[in-house]
N, C-alpha and C positions, 0 to 999 in steps of 0.2 A: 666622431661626428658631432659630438655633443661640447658645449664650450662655455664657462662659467661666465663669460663676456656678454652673454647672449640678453636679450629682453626677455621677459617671463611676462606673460601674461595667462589671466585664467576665464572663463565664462561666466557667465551673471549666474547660471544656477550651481556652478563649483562655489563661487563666493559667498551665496545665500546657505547653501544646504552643506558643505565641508566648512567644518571648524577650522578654525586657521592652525592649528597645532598637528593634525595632521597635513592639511597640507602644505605647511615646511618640512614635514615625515615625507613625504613626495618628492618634494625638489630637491631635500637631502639623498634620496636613495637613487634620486636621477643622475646626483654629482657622481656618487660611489659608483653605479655602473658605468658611468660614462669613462672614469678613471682606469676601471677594470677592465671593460673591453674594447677602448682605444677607437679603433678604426671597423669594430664590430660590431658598433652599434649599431643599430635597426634605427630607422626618422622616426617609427610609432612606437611609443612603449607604453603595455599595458598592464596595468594595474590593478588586481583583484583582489578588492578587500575584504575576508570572512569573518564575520563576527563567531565569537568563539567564547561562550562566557564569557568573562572579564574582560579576555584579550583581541585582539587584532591579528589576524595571519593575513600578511599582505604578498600575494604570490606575483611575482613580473614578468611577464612574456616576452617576445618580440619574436617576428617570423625569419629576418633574414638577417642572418644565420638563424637559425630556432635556437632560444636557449631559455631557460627556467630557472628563476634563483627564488628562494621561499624568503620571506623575514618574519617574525614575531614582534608585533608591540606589546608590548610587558606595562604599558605605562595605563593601562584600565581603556575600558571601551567607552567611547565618546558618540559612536551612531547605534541604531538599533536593528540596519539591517544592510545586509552585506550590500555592494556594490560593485563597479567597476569604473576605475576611471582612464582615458587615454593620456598621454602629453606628447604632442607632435612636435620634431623636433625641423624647424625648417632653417634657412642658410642663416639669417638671423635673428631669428624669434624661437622662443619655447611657446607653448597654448597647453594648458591640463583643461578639460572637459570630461562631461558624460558623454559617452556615445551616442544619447540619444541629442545632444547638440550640436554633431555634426553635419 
């Protein structure tokens, strides 16, 4: 579903409030799923970032098919409290947002 061809775009408060180093950690793990489950992709993948000391545990949803894959950022924590972000994935465009900018 998902195609590195596509337009990426993000919301004024993704851009304001996500550092940009994670959110290329985002569009990075959007390519890797997208590779890995093919035609299994879900349009909506979500994004759950838990601050963890140091670290980042960023865990990834999606409802259909339901699947759950975990990651860890090792590379030091850059926000100070957990989040969630979405990136819908539409026929040509990507969007990452908060929820609550939907």
């Amino acid at each position: 579903m998902t195609e590195k061809h596509k337009s990426r775009y993000m919301t004024k408060a993704i851009n304001e409030e996500l550092n940009v180093k994670l959110q290329m950690t985002l569009w990075q793990l959007m390519d890797i799923l997208a590779l890995k489950r093919k035609d299994k992709m879900d349009y909506l993948q979500v994004f759950d970032i838990i601050v963890s000391g140091s670290r980042l545990k960023i865990i990834n949803k999606q409802e259909h098919p339901y699947m759950v894959e975990k990651f860890i950022n090792i590379n030091g924590n850059t926000i100070t409290k957990s989040i969630t972000v979405w990136i819908i994935d539409d026929i040509d465009k990507q969007t990452m947002l908060f929820p609550s900018d939907y």
